[in-house]
C-alpha positions as CSV (number, residue, x, y, z in Angstrom):
1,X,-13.4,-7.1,30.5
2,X,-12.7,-5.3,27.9
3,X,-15.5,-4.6,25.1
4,X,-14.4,-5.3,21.0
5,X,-16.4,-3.0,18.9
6,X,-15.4,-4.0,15.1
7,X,-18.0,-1.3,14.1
8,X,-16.1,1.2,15.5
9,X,-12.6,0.1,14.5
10,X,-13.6,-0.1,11.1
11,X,-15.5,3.5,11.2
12,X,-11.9,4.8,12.4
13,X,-9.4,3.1,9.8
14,X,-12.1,4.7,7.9
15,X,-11.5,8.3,8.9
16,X,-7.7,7.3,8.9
17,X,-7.6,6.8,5.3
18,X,-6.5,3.1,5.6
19,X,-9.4,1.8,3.5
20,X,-8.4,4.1,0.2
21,X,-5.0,4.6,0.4
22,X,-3.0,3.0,2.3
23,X,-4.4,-0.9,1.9
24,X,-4.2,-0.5,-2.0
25,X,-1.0,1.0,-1.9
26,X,0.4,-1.9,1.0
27,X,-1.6,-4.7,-1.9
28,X,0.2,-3.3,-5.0
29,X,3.4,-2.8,-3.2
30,X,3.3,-5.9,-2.5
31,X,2.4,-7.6,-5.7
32,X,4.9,-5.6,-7.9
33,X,7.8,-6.4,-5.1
34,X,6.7,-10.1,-5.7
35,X,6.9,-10.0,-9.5
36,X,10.6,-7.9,-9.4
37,X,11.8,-10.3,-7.1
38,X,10.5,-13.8,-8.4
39,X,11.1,-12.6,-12.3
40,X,14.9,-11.1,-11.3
41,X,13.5,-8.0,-13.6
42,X,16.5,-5.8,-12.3
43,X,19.0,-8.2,-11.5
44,X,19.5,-9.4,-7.9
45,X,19.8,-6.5,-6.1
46,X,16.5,-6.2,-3.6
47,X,16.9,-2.9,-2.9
48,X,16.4,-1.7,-7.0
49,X,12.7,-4.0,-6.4
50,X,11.9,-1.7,-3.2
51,X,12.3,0.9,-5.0
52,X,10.5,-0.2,-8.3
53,X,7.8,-1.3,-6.2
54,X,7.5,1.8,-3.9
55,X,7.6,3.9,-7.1
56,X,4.9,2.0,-8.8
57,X,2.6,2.2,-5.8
58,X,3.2,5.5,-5.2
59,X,2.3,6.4,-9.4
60,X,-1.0,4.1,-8.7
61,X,-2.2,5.5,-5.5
62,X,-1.3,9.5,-5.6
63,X,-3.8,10.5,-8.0
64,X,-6.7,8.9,-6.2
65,X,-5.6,10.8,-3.3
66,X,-7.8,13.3,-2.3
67,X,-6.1,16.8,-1.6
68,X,-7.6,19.3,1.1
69,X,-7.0,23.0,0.2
């Protein structure tokens, strides 16, 4: 049987990154896709909200991004 450690799943999304980047980024993704598409902000075209969205994200997330040199 296999054993579930949620400790130690959470210790490596941890030390993946998935914690400070890449959950806030899937959360406003997701929100400003959401407000795009239900307020029609660039017309119809889906695309044009994937791209506003991914832009937006991208802007919010990037400079909290920590850089290794």
């Amino acid at each position: 049987m296999a054993y579930f450690n949620l400790e130690y799943i959470l210790q490596l999304w941890e030390s993946w990154g998935l914690m400070d980047v890449i959950l806030p980024f899937l959360l406003i993704f997701a929100v400003v896709y959401a407000i795009a598409d239900k307020v029609k902000l660039l017309g119809e075209n889906k695309n044009t909200h994937i791209i506003l969205a991914l832009v937006m994200a991208l802007a919010v997330i990037m400079p909290h991004v920590p850089v290794s040199v």
